[in-house]
C-alpha positions in Angstrom: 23.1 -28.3 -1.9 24.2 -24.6 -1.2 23.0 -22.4 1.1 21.5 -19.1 -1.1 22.4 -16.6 1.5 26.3 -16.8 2.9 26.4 -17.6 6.6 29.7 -16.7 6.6 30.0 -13.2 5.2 29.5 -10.1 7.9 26.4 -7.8 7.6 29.1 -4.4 6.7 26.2 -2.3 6.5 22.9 -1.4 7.9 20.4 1.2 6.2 17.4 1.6 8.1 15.9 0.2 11.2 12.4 0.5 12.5 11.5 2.4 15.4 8.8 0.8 16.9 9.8 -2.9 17.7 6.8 -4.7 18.0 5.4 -4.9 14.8 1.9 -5.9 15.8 2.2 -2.2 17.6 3.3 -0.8 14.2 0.4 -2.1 12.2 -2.3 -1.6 14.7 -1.4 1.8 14.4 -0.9 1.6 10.4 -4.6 0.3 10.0 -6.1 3.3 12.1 -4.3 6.1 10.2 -5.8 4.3 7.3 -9.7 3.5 8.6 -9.5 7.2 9.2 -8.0 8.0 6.1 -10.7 6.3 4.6 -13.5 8.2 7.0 -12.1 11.4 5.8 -12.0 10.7 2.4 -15.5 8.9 1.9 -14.2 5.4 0.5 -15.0 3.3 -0.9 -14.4 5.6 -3.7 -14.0 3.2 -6.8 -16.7 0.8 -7.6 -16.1 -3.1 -6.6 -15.3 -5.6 -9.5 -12.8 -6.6 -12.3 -12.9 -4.2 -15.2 -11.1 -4.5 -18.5 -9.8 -1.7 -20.6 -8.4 -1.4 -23.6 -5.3 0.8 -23.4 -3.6 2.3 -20.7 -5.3 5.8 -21.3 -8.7 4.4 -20.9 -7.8 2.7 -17.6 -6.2 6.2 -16.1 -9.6 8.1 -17.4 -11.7 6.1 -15.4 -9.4 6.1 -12.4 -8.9 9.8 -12.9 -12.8 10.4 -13.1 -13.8 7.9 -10.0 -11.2 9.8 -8.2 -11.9 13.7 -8.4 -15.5 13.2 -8.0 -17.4 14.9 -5.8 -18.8 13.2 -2.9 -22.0 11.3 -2.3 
């Protein structure tokens, strides 16, 4: 059996690299931008459950019409 990746061949190339090296850091951080996020916006703003459309229209009406209303 193969190997899927090459051993062999040298990395020529590098496109991005993260900052912050500990990722348990990084996504600490991640999940309090978002719990405030959510604070701000007054989630939950959809309703919980599996819902069924017909078309594609339908589905982005609803998501449209739970997402620019008003608070409660």
């Amino acid at each position: 059996m193969h190997p899927v990746v090459n051993i062999d061949e040298k990395i020529g190339k590098t496109v991005g690299r993260r900052k912050i090296k500990d990722s348990l850091v990084y996504g600490l951080g991640l999940q309090k931008s978002l719990a405030r996020i959510r604070e701000e916006a007054g989630f939950p703003r959809f309703p919980k459950g599996v819902f069924k459309f017909r078309s594609f229209e339908e589905a982005d009406a609803w998501m449209m019409h739970y997402m620019t209303r008003p608070r409660s």
